[in-house]
C-alpha positions in Angstrom: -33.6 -186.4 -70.3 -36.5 -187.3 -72.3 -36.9 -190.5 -70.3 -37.0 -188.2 -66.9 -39.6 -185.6 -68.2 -42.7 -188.4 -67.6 -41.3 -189.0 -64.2 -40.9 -185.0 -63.3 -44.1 -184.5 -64.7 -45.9 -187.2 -62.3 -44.1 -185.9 -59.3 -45.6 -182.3 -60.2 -49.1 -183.2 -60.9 -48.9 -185.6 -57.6 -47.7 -182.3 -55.4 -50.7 -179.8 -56.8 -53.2 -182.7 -56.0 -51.9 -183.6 -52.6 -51.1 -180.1 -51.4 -54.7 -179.2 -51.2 -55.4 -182.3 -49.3 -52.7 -181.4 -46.5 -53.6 -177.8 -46.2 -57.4 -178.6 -46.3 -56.6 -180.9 -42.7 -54.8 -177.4 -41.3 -58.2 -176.1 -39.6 -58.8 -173.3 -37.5 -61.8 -173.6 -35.2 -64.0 -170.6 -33.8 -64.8 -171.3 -29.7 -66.7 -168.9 -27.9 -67.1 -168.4 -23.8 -69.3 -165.8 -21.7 -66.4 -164.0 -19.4 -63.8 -161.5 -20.1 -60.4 -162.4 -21.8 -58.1 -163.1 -18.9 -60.5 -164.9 -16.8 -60.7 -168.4 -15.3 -62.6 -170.1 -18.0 -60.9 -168.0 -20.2 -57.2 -169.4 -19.4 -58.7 -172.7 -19.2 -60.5 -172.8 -22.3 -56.1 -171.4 -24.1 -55.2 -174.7 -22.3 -57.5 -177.0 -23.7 -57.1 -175.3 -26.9 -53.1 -176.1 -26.7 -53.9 -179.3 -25.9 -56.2 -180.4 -28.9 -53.6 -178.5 -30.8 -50.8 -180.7 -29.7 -52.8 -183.8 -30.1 -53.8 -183.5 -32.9 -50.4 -182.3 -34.4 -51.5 -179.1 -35.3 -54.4 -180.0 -37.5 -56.8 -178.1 -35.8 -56.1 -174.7 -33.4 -59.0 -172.6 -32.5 -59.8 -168.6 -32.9 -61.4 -168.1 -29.1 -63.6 -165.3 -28.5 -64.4 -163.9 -25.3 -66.8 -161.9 -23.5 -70.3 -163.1 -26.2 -68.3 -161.5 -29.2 -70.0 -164.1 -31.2 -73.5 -163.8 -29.7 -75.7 -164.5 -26.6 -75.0 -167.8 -25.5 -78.6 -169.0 -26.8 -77.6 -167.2 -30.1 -74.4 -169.4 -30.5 -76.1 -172.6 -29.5 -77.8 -172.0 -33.1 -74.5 -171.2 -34.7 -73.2 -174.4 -33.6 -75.8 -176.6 -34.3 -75.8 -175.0 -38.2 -72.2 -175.4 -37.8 -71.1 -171.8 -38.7 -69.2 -172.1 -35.1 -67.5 -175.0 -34.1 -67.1 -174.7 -30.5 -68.4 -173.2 -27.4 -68.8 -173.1 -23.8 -71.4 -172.1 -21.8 -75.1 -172.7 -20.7 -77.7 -174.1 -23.0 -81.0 -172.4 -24.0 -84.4 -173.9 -24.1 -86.0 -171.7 -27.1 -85.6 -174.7 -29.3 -86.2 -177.8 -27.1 -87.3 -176.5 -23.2 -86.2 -180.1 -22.4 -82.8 -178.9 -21.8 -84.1 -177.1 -18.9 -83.0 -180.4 -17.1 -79.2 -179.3 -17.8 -79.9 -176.5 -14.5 -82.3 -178.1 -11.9 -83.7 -176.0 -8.9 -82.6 -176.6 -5.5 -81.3 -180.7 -6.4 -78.2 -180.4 -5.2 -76.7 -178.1 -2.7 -72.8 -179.4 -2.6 -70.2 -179.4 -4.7 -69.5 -183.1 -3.8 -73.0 -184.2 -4.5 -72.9 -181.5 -7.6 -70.0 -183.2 -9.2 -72.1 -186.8 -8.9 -74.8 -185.2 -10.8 -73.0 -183.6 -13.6 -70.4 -187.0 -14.1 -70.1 -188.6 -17.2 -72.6 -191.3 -16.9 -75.3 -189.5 -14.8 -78.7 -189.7 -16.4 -78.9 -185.8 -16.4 -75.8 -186.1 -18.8 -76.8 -188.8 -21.2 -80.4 -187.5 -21.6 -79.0 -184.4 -22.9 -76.6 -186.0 -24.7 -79.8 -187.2 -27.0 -81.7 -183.9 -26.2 -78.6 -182.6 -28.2 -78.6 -185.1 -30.8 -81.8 -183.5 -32.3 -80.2 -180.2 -32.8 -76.8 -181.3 -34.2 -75.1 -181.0 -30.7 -72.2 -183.2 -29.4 -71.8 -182.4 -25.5 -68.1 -183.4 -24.5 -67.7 -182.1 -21.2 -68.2 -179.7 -18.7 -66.6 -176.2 -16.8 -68.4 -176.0 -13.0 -68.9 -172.7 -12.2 -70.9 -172.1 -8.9 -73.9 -172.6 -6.9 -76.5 -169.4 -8.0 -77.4 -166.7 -6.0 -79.7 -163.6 -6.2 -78.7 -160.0 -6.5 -81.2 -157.3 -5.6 -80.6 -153.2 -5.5 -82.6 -153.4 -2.1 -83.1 -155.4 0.9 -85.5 -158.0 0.4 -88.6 -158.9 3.3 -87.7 -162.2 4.7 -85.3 -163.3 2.2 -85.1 -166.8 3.5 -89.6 -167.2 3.3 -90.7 -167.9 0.3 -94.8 -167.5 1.6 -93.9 -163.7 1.9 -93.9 -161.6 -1.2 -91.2 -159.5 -1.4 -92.9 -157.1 -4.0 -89.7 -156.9 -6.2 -89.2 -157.5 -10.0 -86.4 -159.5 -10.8 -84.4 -160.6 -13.9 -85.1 -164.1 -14.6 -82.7 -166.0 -17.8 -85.7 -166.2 -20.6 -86.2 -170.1 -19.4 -89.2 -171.8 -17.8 -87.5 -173.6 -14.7 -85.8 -170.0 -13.8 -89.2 -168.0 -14.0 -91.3 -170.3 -12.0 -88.3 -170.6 -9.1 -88.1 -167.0 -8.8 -92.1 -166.8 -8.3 -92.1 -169.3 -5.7 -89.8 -167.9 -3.4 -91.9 -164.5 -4.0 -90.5 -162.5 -6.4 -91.9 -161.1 -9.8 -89.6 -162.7 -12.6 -89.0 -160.4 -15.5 -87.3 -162.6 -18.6 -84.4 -160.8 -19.8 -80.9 -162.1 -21.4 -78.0 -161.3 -18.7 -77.1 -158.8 -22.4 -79.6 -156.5 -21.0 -80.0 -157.4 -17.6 -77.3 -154.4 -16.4 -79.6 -151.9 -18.4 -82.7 -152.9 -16.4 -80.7 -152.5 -13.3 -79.6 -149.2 -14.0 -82.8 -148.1 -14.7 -85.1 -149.9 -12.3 -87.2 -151.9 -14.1 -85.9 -154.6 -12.1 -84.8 -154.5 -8.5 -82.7 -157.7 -9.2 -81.2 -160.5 -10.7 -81.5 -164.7 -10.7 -79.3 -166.9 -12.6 -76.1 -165.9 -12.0 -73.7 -166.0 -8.8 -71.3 -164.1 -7.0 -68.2 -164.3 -10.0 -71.0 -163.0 -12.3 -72.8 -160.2 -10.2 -69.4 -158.7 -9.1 -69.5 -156.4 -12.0 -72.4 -155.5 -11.1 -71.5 -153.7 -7.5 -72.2 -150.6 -7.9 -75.7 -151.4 -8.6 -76.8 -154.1 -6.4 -76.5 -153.9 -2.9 -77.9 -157.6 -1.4 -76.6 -160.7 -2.6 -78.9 -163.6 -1.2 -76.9 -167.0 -1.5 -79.7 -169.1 -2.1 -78.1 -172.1 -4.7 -81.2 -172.3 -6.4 -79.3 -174.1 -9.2 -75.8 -175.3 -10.0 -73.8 -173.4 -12.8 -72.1 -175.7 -15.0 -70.9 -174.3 -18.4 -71.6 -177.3 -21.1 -68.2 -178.0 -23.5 -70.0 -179.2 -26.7 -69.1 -178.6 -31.1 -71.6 -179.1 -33.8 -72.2 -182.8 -34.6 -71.1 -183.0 -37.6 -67.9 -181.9 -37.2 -67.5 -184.2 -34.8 -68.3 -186.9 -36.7 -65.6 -185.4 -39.6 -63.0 -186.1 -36.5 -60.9 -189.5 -36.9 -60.9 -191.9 -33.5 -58.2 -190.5 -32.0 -58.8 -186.9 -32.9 -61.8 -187.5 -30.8 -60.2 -188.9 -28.1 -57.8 -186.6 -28.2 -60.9 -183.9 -27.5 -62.6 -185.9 -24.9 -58.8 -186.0 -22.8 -59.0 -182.0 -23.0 -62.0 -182.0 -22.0 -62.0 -184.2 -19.3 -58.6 -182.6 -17.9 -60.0 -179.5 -18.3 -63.1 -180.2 -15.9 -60.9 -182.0 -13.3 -58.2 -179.0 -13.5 -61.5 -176.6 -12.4 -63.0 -178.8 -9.4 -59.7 -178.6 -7.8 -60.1 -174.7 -7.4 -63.7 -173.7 -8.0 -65.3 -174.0 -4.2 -62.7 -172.1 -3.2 -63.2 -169.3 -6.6 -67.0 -169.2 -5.1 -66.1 -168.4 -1.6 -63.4 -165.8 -2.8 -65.9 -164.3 -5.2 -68.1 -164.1 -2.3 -65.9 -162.3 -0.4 -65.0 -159.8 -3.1 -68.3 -158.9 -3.1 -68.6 -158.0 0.7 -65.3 -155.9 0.0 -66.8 -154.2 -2.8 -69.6 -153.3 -0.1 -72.8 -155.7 -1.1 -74.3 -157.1 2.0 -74.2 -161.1 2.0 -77.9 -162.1 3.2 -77.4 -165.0 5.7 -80.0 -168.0 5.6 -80.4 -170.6 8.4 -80.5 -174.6 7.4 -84.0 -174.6 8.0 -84.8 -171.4 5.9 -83.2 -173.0 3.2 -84.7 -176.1 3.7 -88.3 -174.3 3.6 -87.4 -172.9 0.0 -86.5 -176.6 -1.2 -89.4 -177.6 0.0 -91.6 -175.0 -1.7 -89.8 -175.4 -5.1 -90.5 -179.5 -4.8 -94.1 -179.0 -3.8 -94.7 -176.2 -6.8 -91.7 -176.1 -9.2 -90.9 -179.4 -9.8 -94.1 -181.2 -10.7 -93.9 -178.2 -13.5 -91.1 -179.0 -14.7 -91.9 -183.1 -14.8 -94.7 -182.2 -17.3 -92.3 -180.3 -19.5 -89.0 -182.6 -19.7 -91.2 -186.4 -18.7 -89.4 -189.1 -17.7 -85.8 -187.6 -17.5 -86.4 -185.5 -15.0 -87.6 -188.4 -12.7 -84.8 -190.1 -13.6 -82.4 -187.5 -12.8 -84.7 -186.2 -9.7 -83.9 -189.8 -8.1 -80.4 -190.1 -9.3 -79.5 -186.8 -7.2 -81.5 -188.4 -4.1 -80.2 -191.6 -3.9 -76.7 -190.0 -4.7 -76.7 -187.0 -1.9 
């Protein structure tokens, strides 16, 4: 008996120091999303979540939180870059580098084939802000496309397709550079406002409208807006990125197993998002908002106007990424 007490006694001492070690590798990650529980990102975002949990043997499961209940998108950029949330998905926000603009173009692309080109892997607009990111502790590992953006006004616009004719209306713009000066060049007045408090200045006039969103978004919004003009003045693609660090804390296949959800993820949504955009149109029209028509040429006339005035802006801010993707998307439509 004596001879076994050393042994029982090493056993012990070897189970309190490895127990901590296992349960410390048992994480629960926070991931945040914009919409409602229940909806499409939503679902997806419980699948991709089953699926890191699977791969990675149940070392890391995730907390998700719907509907901003950990902050304004731009808010949780922050949090993940400090790393007091892991995850997220959603659109970036320029208050820290207004480089990022470049992750939302105006009037680039105007197809969800040539879209899906520009938002691939190994575009340039991807790996520029891939080392945009870098700087704030930011590791992008995939994407959720949403839909081609839209404007929603409480009145009928003058000449919704011109944009040489003021239309005398103040609009909600998303508090970022490349959104303001689109809305003023196809002749509106852009008031900066998180979408948070974008409903409030709907309700009570302030603004006449809303850019930055599209028709999923604005659907809530029915029974104040009347006109929704489809004018794709920028792609929505919803950016699947975790703080850096944590990242690098992740073994090889840990990450790979991420970057498969991710990737699956993405493909899963392209197979049904053209047709979520044209049924989310259509839900509008049924909850009684006019759909403003535009003619090839009247959209044409607003690219135009947005090269000739927006763009040249915008080079200045971001430099040479912006060329870089500017040609990509041309050579690639």
């Amino acid at each position: 008996m004596k001879k076994l007490l050393p042994i029982i006694g090493f056993c012990l001492t070897a189970m309190i120091l490895i127990a901590p070690v296992s349960y410390a590798k048992q994480q629960v990650w926070k991931i945040g999303h914009v919409r409602p529980a229940g909806s499409a990102i939503d679902k997806d975002i419980r699948q991709f979540a089953d699926a890191v949990a699977s791969g990675t043997d149940g070392a890391i499961t995730f907390s998700i939180y719907p509907a901003n209940k950990l902050g304004d998108y731009s808010v949780v950029q922050e949090r993940v870059s400090f790393g007091e949330v892991e995850m997220y998905v959603g659109p970036f926000g320029t208050a820290v580098d207004k480089k990022l603009m470049l992750a939302f173009p105006p009037f680039l692309v105007d197809n969800w084939a040539a879209a899906r080109r520009l938002y691939g892997a190994s575009s340039p607009l991807i790996t520029h802000l891939q080392n945009f990111l870098k700087v704030q502790n930011i590791k992008l590992i995939g994407g959720w496309p949403v839909y081609f953006g839209g404007i929603a006004l409480t009145e009928e616009p003058v000449e919704p397709g011109n944009p040489e004719v003021s239309k005398e209306m103040i609009i909600r713009v998303p508090p970022i550079r490349s959104f303001e000066l689109t809305a003023r060049a196809l002749g509106y007045t852009p008031y900066p406002i998180t979408w948070t408090y974008a409903k409030m200045g709907l309700k009570t006039g302030m603004v006449k409208g809303m850019i930055g969103g599209g028709a999923e978004g604005y659907k809530g919004l029915s029974s104040l807006v009347r006109y929704y003009v489809p004018v794709k003045d920028h792609f929505e693609y919803w950016f699947v990125y975790m703080n850096l660090d944590t990242w690098n804390g992740l073994s090889e296949q840990q990450q790979q197993t991420f970057n498969d959800a991710a990737r699956e993820m993405e493909l899963r949504r392209y197979q049904t998002a053209e047709k979520d955009e044209q049924r989310n149109i259509a839900a509008l029209q049924e909850l009684g908002v006019e759909v403003v028509s535009l003619s090839d040429a009247e959209y044409q006339k607003m690219r135009e106007k947005i090269r000739q005035t927006v763009w040249p802006q915008l080079r200045k801010d971001i430099g040479q990424p912006f060329d870089d993707v500017i040609q990509f998307a041309e050579q690639n439509n």
